[in-house]
N, C-alpha and C positions, 0 to 999 in steps of 0.2 A: 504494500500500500504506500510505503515511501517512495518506493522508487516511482511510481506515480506523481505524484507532486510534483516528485525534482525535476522529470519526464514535461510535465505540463505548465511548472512555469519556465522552464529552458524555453518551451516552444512557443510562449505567450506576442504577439506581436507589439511591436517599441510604439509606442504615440510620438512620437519626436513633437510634433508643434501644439501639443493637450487639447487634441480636437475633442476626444470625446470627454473631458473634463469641462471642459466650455458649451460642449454640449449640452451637457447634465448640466450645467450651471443656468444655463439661459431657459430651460426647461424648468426649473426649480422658480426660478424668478416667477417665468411666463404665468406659473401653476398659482404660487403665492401671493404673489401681492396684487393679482385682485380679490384675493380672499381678503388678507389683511385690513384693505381699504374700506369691502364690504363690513368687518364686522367693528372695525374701528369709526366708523362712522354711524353711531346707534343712534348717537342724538340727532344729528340732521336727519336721519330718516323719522324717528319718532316725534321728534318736536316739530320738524318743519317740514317734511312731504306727508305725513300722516296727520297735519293739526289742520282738521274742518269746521268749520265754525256749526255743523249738528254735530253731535256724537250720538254713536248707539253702542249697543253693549258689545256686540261684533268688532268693534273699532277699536272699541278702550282693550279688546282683547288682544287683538292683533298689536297695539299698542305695547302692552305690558309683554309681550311674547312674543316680539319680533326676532329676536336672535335665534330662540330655538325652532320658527320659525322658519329663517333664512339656514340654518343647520341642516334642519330636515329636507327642504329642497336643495340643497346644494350636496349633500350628502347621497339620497337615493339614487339619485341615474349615477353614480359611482358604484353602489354596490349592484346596483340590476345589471348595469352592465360584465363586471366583476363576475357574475355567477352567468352573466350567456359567457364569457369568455372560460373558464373554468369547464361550461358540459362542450364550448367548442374546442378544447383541446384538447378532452379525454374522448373526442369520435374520431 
């Protein structure tokens, strides 16, 4: 099993110019920070795109529970997709 390893990182290919670090780098960003923005931004959503001069009880809810809210939608089509990708690799 060692000679394995030594076997496969001998044979690993060089990145000379860190493409695929910059890759994963720009990827990471791409990914994060409009997450970031979305959830560091509570109060301008809640105070000022959510503040109607009616309110009803739906509103002040969506109000009080916007985050877990924006969580759950930004969260499920990651995992729906996550398990079609999971039965599309075990066919």
């Amino acid at each position: 099993m060692d000679s394995f390893a030594v076997v496969s990182t001998a044979m690993s290919p060089n990145d000379r110019f860190y493409v695929v670090f910059i890759i994963l780098l720009l990827h990471g960003i791409g990914t994060l920070l409009p997450w970031n923005m979305l959830i560091n931004a509570d109060s301008y959503f809640v105070d000022y795109k959510l503040n109607v001069n009616e309110t009803t009880q739906t509103l002040d809810n969506y109000k009080t529970n916007f985050l877990s809210y924006l969580g759950i939608a930004s969260k499920a089509p990651n995992i729906l997709l996550q398990i079609i990708n999971m039965f599309a690799n075990t066919a």
